[in-house]
C-alpha positions in Angstrom: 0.0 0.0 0.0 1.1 3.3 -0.9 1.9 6.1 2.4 3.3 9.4 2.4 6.2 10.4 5.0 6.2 13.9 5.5 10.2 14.9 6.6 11.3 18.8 7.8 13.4 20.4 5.6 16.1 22.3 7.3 17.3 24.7 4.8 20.0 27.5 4.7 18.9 31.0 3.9 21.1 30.7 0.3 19.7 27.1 -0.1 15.9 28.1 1.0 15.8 31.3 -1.7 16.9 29.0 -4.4 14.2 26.3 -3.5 12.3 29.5 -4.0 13.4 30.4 -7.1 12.5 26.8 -8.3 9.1 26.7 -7.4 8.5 29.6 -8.8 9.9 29.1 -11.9 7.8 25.6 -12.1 4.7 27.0 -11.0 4.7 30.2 -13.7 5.4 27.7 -16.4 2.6 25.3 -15.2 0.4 28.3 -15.6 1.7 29.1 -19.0 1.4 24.8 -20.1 -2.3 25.3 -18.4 -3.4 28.2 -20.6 -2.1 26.6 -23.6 -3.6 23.1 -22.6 -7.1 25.2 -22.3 -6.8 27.3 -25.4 -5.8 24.2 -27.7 -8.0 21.5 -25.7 -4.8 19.3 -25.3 -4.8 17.9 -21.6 -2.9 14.7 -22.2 0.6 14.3 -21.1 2.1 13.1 -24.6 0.0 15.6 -26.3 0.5 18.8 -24.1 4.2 17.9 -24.1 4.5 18.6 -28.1 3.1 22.3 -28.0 5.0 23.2 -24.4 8.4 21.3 -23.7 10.8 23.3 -26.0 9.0 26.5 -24.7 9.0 25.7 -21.0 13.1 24.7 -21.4 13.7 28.0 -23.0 11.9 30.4 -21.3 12.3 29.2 -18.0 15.8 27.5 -17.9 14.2 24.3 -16.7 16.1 21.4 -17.2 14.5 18.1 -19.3 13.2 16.1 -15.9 11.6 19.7 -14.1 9.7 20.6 -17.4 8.4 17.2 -17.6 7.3 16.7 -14.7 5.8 20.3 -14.9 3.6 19.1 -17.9 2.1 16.0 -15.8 1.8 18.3 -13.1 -0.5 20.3 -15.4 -2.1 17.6 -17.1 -2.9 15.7 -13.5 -4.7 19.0 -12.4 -6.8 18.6 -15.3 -8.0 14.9 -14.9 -8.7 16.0 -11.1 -11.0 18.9 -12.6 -12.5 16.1 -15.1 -13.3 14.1 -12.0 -14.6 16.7 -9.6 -17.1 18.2 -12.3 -18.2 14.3 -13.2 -18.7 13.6 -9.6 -20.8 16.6 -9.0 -18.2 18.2 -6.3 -18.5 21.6 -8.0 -22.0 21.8 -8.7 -24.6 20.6 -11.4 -23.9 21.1 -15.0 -25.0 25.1 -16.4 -24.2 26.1 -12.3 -22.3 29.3 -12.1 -19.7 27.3 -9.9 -19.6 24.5 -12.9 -18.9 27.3 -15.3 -16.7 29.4 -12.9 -14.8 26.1 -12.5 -14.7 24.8 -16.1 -14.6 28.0 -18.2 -11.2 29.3 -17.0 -7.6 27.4 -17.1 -6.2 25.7 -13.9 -4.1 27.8 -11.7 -1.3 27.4 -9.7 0.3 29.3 -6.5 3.7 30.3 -6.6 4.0 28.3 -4.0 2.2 24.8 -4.9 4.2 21.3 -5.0 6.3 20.6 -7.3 7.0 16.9 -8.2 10.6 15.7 -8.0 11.9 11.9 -9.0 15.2 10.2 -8.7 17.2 12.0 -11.0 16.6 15.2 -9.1 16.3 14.3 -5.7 18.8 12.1 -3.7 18.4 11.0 -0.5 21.1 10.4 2.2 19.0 9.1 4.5 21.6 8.0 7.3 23.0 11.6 7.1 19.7 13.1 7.4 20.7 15.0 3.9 19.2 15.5 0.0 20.7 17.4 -2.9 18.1 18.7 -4.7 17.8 20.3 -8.4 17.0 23.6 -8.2 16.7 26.5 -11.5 20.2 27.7 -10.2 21.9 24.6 -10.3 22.5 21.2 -8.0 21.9 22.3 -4.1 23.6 19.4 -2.3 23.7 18.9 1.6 20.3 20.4 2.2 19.5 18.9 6.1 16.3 17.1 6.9 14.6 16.2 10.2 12.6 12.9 10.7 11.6 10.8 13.7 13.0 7.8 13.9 9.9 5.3 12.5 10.0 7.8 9.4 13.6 7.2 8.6 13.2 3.5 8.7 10.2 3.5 6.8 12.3 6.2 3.9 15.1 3.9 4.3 13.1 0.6 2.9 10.1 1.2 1.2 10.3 4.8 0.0 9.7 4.7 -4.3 8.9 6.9 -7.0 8.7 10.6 -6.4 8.5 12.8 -3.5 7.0 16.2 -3.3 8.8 19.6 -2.6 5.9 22.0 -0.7 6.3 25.2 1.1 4.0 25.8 3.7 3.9 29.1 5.7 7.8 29.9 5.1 8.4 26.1 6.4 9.9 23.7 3.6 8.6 20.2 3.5 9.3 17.3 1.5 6.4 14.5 1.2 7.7 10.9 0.2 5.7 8.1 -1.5 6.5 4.8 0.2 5.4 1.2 -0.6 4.7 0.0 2.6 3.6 -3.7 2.5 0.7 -4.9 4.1 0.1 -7.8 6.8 -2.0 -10.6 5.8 -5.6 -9.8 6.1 -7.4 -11.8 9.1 -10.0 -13.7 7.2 -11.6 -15.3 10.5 -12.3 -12.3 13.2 -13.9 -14.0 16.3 -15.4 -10.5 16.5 -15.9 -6.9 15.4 -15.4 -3.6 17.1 -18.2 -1.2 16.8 -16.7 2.7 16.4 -19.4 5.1 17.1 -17.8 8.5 15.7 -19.3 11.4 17.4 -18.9 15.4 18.1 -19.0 15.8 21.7 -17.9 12.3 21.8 -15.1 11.6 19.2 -15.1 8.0 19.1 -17.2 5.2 21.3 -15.8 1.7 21.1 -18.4 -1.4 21.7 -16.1 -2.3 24.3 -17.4 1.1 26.4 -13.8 3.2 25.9 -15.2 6.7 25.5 -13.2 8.8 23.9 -14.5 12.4 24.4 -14.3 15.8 22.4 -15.2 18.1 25.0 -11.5 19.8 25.6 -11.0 19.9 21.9 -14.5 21.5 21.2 -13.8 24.2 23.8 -10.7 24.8 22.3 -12.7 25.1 18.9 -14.6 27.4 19.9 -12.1 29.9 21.5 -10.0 29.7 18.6 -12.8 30.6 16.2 -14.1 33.7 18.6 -10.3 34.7 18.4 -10.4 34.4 14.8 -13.7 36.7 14.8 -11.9 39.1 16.7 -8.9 39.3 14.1 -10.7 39.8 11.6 -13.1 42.4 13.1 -9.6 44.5 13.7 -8.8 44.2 10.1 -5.1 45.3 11.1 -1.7 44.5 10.0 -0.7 42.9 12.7 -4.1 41.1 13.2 -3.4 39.8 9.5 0.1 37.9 10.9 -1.5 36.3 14.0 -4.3 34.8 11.7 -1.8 33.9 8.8 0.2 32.1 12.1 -2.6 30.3 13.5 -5.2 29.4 10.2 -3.8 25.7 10.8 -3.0 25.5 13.9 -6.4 23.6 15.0 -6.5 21.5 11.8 -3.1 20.1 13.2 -4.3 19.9 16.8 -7.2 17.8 15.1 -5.2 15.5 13.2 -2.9 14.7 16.1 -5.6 13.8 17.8 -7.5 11.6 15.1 -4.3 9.8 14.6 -3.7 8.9 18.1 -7.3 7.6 18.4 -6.9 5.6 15.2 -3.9 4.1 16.2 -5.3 2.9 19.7 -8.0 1.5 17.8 -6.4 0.0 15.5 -4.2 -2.0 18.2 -7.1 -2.9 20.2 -8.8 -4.9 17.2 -5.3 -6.4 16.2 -4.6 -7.2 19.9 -7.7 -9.0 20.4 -8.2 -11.2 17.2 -11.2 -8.7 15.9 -12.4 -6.4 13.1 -13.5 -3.1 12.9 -17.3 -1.9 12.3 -17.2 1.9 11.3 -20.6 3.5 9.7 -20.6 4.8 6.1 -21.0 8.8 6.3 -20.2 10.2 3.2 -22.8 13.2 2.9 -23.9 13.4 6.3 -23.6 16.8 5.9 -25.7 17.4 3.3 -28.2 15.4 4.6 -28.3 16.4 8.6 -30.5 19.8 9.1 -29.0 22.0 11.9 -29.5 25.5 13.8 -27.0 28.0 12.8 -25.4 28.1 16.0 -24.6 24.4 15.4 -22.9 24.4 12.1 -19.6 25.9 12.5 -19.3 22.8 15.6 -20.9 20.0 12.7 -18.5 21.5 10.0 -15.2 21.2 11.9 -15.7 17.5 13.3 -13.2 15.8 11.4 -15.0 12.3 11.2 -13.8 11.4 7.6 -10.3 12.1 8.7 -10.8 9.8 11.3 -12.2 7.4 9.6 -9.7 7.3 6.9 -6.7 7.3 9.2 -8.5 4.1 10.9 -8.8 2.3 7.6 -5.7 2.6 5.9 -4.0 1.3 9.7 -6.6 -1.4 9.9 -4.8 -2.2 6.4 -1.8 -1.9 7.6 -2.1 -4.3 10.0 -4.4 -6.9 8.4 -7.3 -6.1 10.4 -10.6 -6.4 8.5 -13.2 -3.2 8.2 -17.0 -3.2 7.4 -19.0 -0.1 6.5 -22.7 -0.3 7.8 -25.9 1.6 7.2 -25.6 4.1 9.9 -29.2 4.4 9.7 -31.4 4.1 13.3 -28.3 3.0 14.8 -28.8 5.8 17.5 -32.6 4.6 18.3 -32.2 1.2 18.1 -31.9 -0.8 21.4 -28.7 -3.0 21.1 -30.6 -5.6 23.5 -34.0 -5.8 22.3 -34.4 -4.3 18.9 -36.3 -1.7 19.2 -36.5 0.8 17.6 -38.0 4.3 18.5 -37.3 8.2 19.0 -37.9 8.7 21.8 -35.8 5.6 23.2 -32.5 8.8 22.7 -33.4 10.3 26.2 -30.6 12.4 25.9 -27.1 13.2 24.0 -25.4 10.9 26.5 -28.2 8.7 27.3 -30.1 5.8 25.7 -33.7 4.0 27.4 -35.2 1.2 25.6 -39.2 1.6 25.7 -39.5 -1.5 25.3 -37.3 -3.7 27.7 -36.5 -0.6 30.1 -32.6 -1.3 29.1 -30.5 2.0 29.8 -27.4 2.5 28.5 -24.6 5.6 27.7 -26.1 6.8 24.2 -22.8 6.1 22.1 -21.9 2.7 23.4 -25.4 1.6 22.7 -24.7 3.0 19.1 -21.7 1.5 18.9 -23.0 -1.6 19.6 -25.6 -1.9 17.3 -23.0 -1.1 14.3 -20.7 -3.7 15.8 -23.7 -6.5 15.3 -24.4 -5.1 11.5 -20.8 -5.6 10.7 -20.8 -9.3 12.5 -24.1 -10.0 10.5 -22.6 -8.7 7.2 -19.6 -10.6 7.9 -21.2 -14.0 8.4 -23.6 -13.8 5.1 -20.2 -13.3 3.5 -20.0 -9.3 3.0 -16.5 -9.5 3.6 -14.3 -5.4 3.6 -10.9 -4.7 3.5 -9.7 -1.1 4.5 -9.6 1.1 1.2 -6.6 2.8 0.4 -5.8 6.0 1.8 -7.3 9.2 0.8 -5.0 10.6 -2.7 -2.9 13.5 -2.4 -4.3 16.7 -4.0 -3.7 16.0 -7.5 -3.5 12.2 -7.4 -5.7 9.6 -8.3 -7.5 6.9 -6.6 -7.7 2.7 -7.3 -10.9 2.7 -4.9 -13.8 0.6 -5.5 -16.9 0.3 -4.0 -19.9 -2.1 -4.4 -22.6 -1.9 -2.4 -23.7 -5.1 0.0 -27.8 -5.9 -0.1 -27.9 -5.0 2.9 -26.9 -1.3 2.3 -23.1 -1.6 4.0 -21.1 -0.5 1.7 -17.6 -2.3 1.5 -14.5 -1.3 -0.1 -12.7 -3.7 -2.3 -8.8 -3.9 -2.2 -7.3 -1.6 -5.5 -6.1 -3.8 -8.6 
């Protein structure tokens, strides 16, 4: 299975300006290769490379790997734009965000990714240095921080290219790894239920709660700090917002990660699966008070979710997808199933058999017996791969059970 290991790039100031210089370079000609890709209706790599390669060489002083690579670049942008209008992402067909999208070339930051392979990146892994091509000539000895996990994993299964990013005046280098995967357990004895939550973050079947609250408060200061920044309007106010706009999205996925990987452990530990619910388009489909939004929009659950699949895959532990649907009114004892059984956001009372449990564990369990039912007619799930890399495509499949789970076949 393919991973990305994200290592630190220590530059110096003479090294940083001219991995500067380089994307910048890249990035102006992959906005020159787009307009001419949009004007002639060439988007294909072998195609686009005939009207742009001798022009990008020339103008630029790219060498012959940089202003290929630049053309794929271009022409992968495209087939993500093909996919995203097909797939409805930027609205219907005649939609002002469907022409906005579709009527104009693809753009690039001066600052976006630039793909690098072999021949212009080398990696001295036990020295923690790479010399890098840059527009001003070889820059060797360039220093790079990693933890120790990362360097083993560079050190045997990194292949293919790796990805140069600047990200707010920090340099980064993201490396594609083929990481092998265990053998898949084929006979669970059991599955654990994950109920993925807001306040809660994650419910186990087993009754580990894993709650939100802490990160939801900080949510909300940060975003009545960001209110107040922007009310200010000021210089100054500009820098500390610039500073912190990711700080909570990393706070987030440090967080989602942990949980995954506890999760993860649990089920290989103990011989079982994992039951997660299929969510894509909750949000379209959940109705909420204004006030509520912001705190629905920020809950990371596919993040989650796909951080638990591709280490569940990782580690050979089977996942099923269930129909999420009545899994909070259902009593996981007796069956039933009614409204007003959800006393309470925390609490759960059958009307039925009088059985009273913590809302989320009772939720939980009702998704791990789906997945154990699905499972034993033979509705066997793998994890799917892990979510692409802006720009990248995907081998996920899907096919849907008769039941409504839907379970993700391995790629081909």
């Amino acid at each position: 299975m393919k991973l990305v290991v994200q290592v630190r790039v220590l530059p110096t100031p003479v090294q940083a300006k001219a991995l500067e210089v380089t994307l910048r370079a890249c990035n102006e000609a992959a906005n020159w290769a787009s307009g001419v890709a949009f004007e002639k209706g060439v988007k294909s790599n072998f195609a686009l490379r005939e009207h742009t390669y001798t022009e990008i060489k020339a103008r630029w002083g790219l060498g012959a790997q940089a202003a290929q690579h630049v053309i794929k670049k271009t022409c992968d942008a495209y087939s993500t734009l093909r996919a995203n209008l097909k797939a409805g992402n930027l609205g219907r067909p005649g939609s002002k965000r469907y022409r906005r999208a579709s009527g104009k070339p693809v753009a690039f930051r001066a600052d976006s990714a630039q793909p690098y392979d072999d021949r212009m990146l080398s990696w001295r892994i036990p020295e923690r240095r790479v010399s890098v091509w840059t527009a001003s000539g070889r820059v060797k000895d360039v220093a790079f921080t990693a933890s120790p996990e990362q360097l083993v994993t560079l050190a045997l299964y990194r292949r293919g290219e790796s990805d140069l990013v600047c990200r707010d005046g920090m340099w980064f280098l993201l490396a594609t790894c083929e990481v092998p995967e265990a053998p898949l357990n084929t006979d669970p004895c059991d599955f654990l239920g994950i109920d993925l939550g807001i306040v809660n973050i994650a419910t186990t079947s087993d009754g580990e709660i894993m709650a939100g609250r802490e990160l939801n408060r900080i949510r909300v200061r940060e975003r009545k700090l960001r209110t107040r920044l922007q009310q200010k309007n000021t210089p100054s106010a500009k820098r500390r917002l610039k500073r912190r706009r990711r700080k909570e999205a990393r706070r987030a996925k440090d967080i989602n990660h942990k949980i995954a990987k506890h999760v993860v452990a649990e089920a290989e530990r103990t011989g079982r699966g994992i039951a997660l619910e299929h969510l894509t388009g909750i949000r379209e489909r959940v109705r909420l008070r204004k006030p509520q939004r912001a705190t629905h929009s920020s809950w990371s659950f596919h993040q989650l979710g796909a951080f638990i699949a591709y280490k569940a895959r990782r580690a050979g532990v089977p996942v099923v997808y269930v129909d999420p649907a009545y899994t909070s009114r259902t009593c996981a004892e007796c069956g039933h199933i009614d409204r007003a059984n959800r006393v309470s956001q925390a609490w759960f009372a059958c009307r039925s058999c009088g059985f009273v449990d913590h809302a989320d564990r009772n939720g939980s369990r009702n998704i791990r017996a789906r997945a154990w039912e699905l499972w034993r007619r033979g509705a066997q799930s793998t994890a799917p791969d892990p979510a692409p890399e802006p720009g990248r495509g995907t081998g996920r499949k899907h096919s849907t059970t008769a039941s409504g789970a839907r379970c993700a076949s391995p790629s081909l």
